[in-house]
C-alpha positions as CSV (number, residue, x, y, z in Angstrom):
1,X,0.0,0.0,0.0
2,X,3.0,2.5,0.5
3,X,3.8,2.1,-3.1
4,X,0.5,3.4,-4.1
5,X,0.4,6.4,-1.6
6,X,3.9,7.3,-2.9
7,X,2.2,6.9,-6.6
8,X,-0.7,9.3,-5.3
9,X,1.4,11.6,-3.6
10,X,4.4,11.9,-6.1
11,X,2.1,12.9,-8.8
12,X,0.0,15.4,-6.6
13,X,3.2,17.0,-6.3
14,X,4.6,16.7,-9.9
15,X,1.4,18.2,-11.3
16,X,0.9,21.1,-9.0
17,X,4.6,22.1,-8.1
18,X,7.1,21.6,-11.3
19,X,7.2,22.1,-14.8
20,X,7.8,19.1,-17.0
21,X,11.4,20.8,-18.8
22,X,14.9,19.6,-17.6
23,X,14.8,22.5,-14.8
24,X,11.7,21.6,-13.5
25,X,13.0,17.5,-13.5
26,X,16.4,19.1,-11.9
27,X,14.4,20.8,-9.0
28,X,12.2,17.8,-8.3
29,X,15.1,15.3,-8.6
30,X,17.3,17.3,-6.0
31,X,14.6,18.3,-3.4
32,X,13.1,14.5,-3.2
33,X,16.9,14.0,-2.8
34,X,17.5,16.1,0.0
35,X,14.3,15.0,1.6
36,X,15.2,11.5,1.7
37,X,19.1,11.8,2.1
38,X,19.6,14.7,5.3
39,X,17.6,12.9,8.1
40,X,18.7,9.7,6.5
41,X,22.4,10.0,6.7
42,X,22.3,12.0,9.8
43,X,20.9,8.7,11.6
44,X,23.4,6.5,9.7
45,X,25.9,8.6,11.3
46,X,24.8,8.4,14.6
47,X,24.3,4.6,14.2
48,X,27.4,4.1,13.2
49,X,29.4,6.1,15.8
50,X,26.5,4.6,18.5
51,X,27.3,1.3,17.2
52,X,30.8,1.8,17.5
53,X,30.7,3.3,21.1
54,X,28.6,0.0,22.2
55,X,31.6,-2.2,20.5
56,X,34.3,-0.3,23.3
57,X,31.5,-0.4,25.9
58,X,29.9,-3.9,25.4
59,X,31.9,-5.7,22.8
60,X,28.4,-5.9,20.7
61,X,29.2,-4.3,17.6
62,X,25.1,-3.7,17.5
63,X,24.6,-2.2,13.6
64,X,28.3,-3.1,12.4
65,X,28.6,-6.8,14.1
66,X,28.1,-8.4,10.8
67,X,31.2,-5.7,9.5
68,X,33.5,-7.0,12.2
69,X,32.6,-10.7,12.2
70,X,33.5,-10.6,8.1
71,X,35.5,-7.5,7.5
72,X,38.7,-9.9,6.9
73,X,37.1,-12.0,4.6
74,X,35.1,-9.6,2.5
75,X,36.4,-9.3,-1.2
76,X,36.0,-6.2,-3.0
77,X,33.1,-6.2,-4.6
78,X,31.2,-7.0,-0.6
79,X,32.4,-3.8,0.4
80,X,31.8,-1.9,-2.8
81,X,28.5,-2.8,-2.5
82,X,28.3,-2.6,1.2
83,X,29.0,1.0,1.3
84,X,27.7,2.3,-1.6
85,X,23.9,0.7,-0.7
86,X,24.2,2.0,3.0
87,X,25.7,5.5,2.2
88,X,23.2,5.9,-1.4
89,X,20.5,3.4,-0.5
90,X,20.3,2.8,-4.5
91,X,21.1,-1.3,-4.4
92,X,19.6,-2.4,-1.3
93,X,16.3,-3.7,-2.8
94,X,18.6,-6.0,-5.1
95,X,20.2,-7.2,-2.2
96,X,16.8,-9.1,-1.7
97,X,18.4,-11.4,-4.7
98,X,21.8,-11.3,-2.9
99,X,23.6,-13.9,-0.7
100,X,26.8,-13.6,0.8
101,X,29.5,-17.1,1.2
102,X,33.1,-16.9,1.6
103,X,33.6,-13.3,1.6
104,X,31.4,-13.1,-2.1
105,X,28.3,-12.3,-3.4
106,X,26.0,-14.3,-5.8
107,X,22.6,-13.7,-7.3
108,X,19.7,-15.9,-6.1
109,X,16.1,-15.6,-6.7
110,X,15.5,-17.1,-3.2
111,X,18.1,-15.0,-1.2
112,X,15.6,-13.9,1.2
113,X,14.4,-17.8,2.0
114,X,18.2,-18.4,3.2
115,X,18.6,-15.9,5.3
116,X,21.7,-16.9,7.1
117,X,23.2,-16.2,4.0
118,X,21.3,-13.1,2.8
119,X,23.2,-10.0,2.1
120,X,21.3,-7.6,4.1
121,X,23.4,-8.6,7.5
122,X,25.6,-5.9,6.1
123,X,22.7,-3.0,6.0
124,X,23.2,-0.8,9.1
125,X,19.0,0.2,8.6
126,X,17.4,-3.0,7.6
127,X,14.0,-1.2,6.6
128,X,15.5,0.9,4.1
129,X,15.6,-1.2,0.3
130,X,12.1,0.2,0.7
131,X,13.6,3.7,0.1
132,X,15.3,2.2,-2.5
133,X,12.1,1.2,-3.8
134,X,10.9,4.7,-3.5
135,X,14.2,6.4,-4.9
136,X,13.5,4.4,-8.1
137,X,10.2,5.6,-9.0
138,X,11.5,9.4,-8.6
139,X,13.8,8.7,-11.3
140,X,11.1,7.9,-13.6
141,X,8.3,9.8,-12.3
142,X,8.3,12.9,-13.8
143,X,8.6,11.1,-17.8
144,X,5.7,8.9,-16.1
145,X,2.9,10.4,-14.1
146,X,1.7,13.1,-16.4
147,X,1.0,10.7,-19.0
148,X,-2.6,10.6,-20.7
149,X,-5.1,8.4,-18.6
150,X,-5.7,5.3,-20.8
151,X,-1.4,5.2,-21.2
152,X,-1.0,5.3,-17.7
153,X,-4.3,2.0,-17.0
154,X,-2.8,0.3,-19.8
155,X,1.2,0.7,-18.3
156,X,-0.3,-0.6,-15.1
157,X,-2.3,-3.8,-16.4
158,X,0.9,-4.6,-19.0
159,X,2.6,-4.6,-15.6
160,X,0.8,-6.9,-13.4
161,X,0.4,-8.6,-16.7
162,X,3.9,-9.2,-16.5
163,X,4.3,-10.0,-13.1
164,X,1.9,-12.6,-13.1
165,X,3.4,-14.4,-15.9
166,X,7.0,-14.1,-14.4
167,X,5.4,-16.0,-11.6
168,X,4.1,-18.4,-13.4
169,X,7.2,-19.4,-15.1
170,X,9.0,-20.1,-11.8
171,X,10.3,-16.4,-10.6
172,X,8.6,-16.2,-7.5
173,X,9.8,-15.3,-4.6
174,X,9.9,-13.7,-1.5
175,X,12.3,-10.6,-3.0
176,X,10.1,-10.7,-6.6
177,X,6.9,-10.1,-4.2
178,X,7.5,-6.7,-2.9
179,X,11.1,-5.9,-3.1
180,X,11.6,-5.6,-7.7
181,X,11.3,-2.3,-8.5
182,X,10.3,-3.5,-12.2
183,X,7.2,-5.2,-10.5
184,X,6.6,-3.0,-8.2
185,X,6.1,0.4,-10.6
186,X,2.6,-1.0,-11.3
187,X,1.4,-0.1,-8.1
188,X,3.1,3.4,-8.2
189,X,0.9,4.1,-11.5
190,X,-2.5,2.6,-9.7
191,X,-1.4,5.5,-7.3
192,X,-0.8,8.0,-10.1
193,X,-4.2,6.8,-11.9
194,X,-6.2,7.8,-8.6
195,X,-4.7,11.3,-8.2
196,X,-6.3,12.0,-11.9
197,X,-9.2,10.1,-10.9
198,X,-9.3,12.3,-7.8
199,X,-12.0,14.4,-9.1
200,X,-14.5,12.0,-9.6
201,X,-14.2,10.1,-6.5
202,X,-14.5,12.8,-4.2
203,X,-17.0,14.7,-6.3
204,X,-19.9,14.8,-4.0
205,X,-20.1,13.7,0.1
206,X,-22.6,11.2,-0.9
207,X,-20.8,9.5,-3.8
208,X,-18.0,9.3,-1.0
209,X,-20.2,8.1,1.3
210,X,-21.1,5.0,-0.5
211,X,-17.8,4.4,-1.8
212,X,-16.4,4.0,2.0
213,X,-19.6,2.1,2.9
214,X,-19.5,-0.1,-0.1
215,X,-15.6,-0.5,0.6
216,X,-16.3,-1.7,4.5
217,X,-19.3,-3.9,3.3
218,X,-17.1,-6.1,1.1
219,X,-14.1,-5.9,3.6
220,X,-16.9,-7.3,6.1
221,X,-18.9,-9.8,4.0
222,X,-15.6,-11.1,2.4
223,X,-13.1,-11.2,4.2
224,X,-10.9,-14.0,3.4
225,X,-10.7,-12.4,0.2
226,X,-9.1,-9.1,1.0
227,X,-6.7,-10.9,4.0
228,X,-5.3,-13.7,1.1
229,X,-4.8,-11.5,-1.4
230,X,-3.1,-8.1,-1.1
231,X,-3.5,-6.8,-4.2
232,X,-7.5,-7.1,-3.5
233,X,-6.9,-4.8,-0.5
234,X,-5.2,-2.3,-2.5
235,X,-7.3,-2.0,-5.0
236,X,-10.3,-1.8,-2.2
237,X,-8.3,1.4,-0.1
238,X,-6.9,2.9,-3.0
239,X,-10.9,3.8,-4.0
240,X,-10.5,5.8,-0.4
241,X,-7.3,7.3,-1.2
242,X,-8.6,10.6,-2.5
243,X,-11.0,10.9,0.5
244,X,-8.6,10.0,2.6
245,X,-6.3,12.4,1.0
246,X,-9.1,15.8,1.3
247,X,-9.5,14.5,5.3
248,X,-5.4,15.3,5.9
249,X,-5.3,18.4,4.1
250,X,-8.2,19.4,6.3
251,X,-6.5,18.5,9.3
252,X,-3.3,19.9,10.4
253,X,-2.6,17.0,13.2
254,X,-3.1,14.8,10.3
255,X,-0.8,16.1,8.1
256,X,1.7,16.3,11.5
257,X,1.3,12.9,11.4
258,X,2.2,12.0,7.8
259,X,5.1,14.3,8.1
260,X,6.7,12.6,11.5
261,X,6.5,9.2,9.9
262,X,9.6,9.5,8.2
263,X,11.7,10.0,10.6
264,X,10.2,7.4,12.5
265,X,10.8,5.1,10.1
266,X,14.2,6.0,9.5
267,X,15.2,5.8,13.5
268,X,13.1,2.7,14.6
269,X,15.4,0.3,13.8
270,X,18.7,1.6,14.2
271,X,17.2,2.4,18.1
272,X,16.2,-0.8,18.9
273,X,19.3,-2.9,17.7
274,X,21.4,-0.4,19.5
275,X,19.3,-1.0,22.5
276,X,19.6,-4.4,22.8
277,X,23.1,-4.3,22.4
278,X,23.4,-2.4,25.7
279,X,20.7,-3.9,27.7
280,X,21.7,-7.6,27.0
281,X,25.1,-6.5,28.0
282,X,24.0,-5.1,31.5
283,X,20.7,-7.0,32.2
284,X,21.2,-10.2,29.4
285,X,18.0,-12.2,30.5
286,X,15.2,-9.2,29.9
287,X,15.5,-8.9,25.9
288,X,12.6,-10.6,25.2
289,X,10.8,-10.9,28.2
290,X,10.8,-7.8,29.9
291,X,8.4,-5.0,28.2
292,X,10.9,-2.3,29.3
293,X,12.6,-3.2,26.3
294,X,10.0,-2.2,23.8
295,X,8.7,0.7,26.0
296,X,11.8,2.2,26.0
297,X,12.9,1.6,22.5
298,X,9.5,3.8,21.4
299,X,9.7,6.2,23.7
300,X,13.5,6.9,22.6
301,X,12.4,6.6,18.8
302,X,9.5,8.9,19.1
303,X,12.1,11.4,21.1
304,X,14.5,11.2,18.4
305,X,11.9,11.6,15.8
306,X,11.1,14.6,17.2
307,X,14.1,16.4,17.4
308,X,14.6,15.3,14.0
309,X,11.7,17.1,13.0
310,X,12.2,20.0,14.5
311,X,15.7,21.0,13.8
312,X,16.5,18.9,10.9
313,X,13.5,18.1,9.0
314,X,11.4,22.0,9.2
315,X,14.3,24.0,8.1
316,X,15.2,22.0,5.1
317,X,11.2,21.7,4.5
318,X,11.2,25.5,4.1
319,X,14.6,25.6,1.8
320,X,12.9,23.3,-0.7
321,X,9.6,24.8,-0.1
322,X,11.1,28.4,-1.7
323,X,13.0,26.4,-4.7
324,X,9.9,24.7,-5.4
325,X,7.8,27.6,-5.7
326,X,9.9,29.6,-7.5
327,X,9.7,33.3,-8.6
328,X,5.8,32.9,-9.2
329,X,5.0,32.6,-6.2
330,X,7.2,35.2,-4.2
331,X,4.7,36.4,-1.3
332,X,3.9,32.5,-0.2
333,X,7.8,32.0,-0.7
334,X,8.9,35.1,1.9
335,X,5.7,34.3,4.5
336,X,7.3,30.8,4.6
337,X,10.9,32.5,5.0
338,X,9.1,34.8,8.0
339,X,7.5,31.8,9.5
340,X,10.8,30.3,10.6
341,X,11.3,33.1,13.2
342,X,7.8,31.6,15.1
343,X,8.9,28.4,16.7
344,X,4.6,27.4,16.7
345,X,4.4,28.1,12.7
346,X,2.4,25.6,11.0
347,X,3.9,22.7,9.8
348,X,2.1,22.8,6.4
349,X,3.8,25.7,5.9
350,X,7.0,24.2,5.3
351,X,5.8,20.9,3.4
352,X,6.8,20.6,0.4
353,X,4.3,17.4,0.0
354,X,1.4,19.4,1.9
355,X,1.1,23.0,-0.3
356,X,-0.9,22.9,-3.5
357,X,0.0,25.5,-5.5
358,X,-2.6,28.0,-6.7
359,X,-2.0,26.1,-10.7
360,X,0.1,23.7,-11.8
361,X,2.9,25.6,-14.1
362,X,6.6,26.2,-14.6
363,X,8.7,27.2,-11.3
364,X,11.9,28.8,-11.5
């Protein structure tokens, strides 16, 4: 379901925020970038000098154990692709086809199903090939989204179309699932097809109205149906997306919401490896049965999260915000600029994901 969201959201911003030239591509490309990248590689720093202090401290390398149990038997092309993945996340959805023996990587379909072998012992933020994922689909977005309707249905069923049949002829698996970008760019366009389709779904409260009723009725009456099969629950929420999508924008502790995820998602699990790393060391029988554990690895995340937000996340929000708009939109651009002196200004106000520009046009 995340790959559709993205789908929705990514166009939402394409069509309203940046023209479809080179400059327009170049300002996307680079603010998604430092979206993505700054509270990214500020945590991978932490984690790796955290990890390092719990090393001297514990002797549990925590995030870098797998790099000191192998470092002196890891060829070249390991730690090419080692670093590279964990400093540029580009790579670390392939590593899903990955497995690691004797210091070398080899391609297998079934990586994942093996995974004492599995290459992702060497990502310091396990939950990050999704970002991979999502890094992908940028690069082809903007030559993508704003495509005619019937082009963009007919990408999406040749799609599925050929997922289905790659299963069929034996290339299944858990990475080919959710974790090959190829696949997975059909769901990004179901996304993208709801945004244009936004119009009509949410044209009046009652056509809403039975669309979510209609949606809970078949969730209730069948549901085996939507639990078995995924891709009948996307296609189910995805008819609520654009509702869904109106409620946040109305809703400012909504919107909060959406925009703290991120750096929850970016922190959770560096945090709790790194706290297991010193509690087993000082109190070794409570991981896994004391619910200190857990308590404290949320409360430390959500913590985090915030400060991320706060001083890492808002400023660069308004920086991208003014390259976004461009000259065009100068007055929204300097009230943004004056909003950073008021520590209580509105978090919309420095989203670049959140704003709708008054048209879509060129920026710049």
């Amino acid at each position: 379901m995340f790959y559709v969201i993205s789908g929705f959201l990514i166009t939402h911003i394409l069509s309203g925020k940046y023209s479809a030239d080179p400059h327009g591509r170049w300002i996307f490309y680079t603010n998604r970038a430092v979206k993505i990248f700054v509270p990214y590689l500020v945590v991978l720093a932490g984690t790796i000098i955290l990890s390092l202090v719990a090393y001297v401290v514990t002797g549990n390398a925590a995030s870098l154990s797998a790099f000191f149990a192998e470092a002196h038997n890891m060829r070249a092309g390991t730690w090419a692709y080692a670093v590279v993945s964990n400093l540029f996340l580009f790579g670390q959805d392939w590593g899903s086809f990955l497995t690691y023996q004797n210091g070398a990587l080899g391609w297998n379909l079934h990586a994942l199903e093996q995974p004492g072998a599995a290459i992702g012992m060497f990502s310091l933020n396990n939950p990050a090939w999704t970002l991979s994922i999502e890094l992908s689909f940028y690069l082809v977005a903007p030559f993508l989204v704003r495509r005619h309707f019937l082009a963009l249905v007919l990408s999406a069923f040749a799609l599925q179309a050929i997922r289905y049949q790659a299963y069929h002829v034996g290339w299944f698996s858990y990475g080919t699932d959710n974790r090959f970008f190829p696949f997975e760019l059909g769901l990004f366009l179901y996304g993208a097809l709801l945004y244009w389709a936004k119009d009509l779904l949410r044209a009046d409260v009652r056509l809403q109205a039975a669309i979510a009723f209609g949606c809970l009725a078949l969730a209730i009456v069948l549901p085996d149906y939507f639990r078995d099969g995924y891709y009948q629950f996307y296609g189910l929420v995805g008819l609520l997306l654009p509702t869904l999508f109106g409620f946040s924008n109305r809703h400012k502790w909504d919107r909060w919401l959406g925009d703290f995820s991120y750096p929850i998602y970016v922190v959770h699990f560096p945090v709790a490896v790194l706290l297991a790393a010193f509690i087993a060391h000082w109190l070794p029988s409570s991981i896994g049965t004391n619910r200190a554990y857990p308590a404290l690895a949320l409360v430390l995340t959500c913590l985090i999260s915030i400060a991320i937000d706060r001083y890492l996340v808002k400023p660069v929000d308004v920086w991208r915000q003014q390259r976004a708009l461009g000259k065009r939109y100068e007055p929204l651009r300097a009230s943004l600029v004056g909003s950073t002196a008021n520590p209580g200004y509105a978090r919309i106000t420095a989203s670049e994901d959140n704003i709708e520009s008054p048209s879509p046009s060129r920026h710049g």
